[in-house]
N, C-alpha and C positions, 0 to 999 in steps of 0.2 A: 786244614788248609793244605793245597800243595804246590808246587812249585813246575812251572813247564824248562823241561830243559831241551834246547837243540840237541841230538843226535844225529852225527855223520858217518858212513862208514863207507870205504872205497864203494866207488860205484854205484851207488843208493844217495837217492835221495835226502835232504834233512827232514827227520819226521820229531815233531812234539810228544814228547811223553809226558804224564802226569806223574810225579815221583811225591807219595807222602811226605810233607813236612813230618821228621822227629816229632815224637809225641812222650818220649820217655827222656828223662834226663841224663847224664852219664853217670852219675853215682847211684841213681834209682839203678837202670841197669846193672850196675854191680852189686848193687842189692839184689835183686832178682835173681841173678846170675849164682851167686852164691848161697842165699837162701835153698835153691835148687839142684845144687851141688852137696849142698850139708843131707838135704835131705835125701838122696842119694845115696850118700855114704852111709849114712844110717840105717836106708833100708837094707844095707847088705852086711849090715850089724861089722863095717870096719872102722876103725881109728884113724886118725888124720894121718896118725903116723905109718899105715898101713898103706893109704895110697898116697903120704909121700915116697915112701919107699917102691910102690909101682912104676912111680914117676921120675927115680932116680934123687928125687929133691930132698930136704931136711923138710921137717915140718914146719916150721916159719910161716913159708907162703903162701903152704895150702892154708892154715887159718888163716891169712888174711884174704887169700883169694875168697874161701865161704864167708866171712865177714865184711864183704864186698868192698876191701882197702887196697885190691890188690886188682888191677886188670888183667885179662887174659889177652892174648893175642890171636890172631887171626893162625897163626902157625901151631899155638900148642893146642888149638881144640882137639884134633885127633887126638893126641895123648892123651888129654886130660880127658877127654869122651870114654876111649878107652880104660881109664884107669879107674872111673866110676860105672863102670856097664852102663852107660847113657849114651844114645843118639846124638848128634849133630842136633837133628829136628828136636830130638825132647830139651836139650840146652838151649836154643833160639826159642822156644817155644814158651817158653819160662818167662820173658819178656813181652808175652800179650796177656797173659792172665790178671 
């Protein structure tokens, strides 16, 4: 199902877009999200505690972030991208499979 939303933007006209309704939950997604991240880490044969310590963090929240208890935000993806040799696109991407 999707949802029509008005969009305005100086100067232009208001045009209709089709924007997907959510099809994934928000704890599914941090399922996903972490799931993807575990396995990640594992391919590069490192320890949570190894890319906590990339990331400056204790280990705490990287397990809970791979145990999908923990959200990410829209600011630490770089880092956390970075600290697991993963894309942007392979972490969002995690969430259609």
């Amino acid at each position: 199902m999707s949802e029509k939303i008005q969009l305005g933007m100086l100067g232009e006209p208001d045009r209709v877009v089709n924007i997907p309704a959510p099809t994934v939950e928000p704890d599914e997604i941090k399922k996903r999200v972490g799931e993807m991240l575990a396995n990640a880490r594992k391919a590069l044969d490192y320890s949570q505690e190894d890319i906590a310590k990339r990331l400056g963090w204790c280990r705490v929240p990287v397990s809970r972030m791979e145990t999908g208890k923990r959200s990410i935000t829209l600011e630490e993806v770089p880092i956390i991208c970075w600290a697991y040799c993963i894309s942007s696109k392979e972490l969002f991407a995690s969430l259609y499979d």
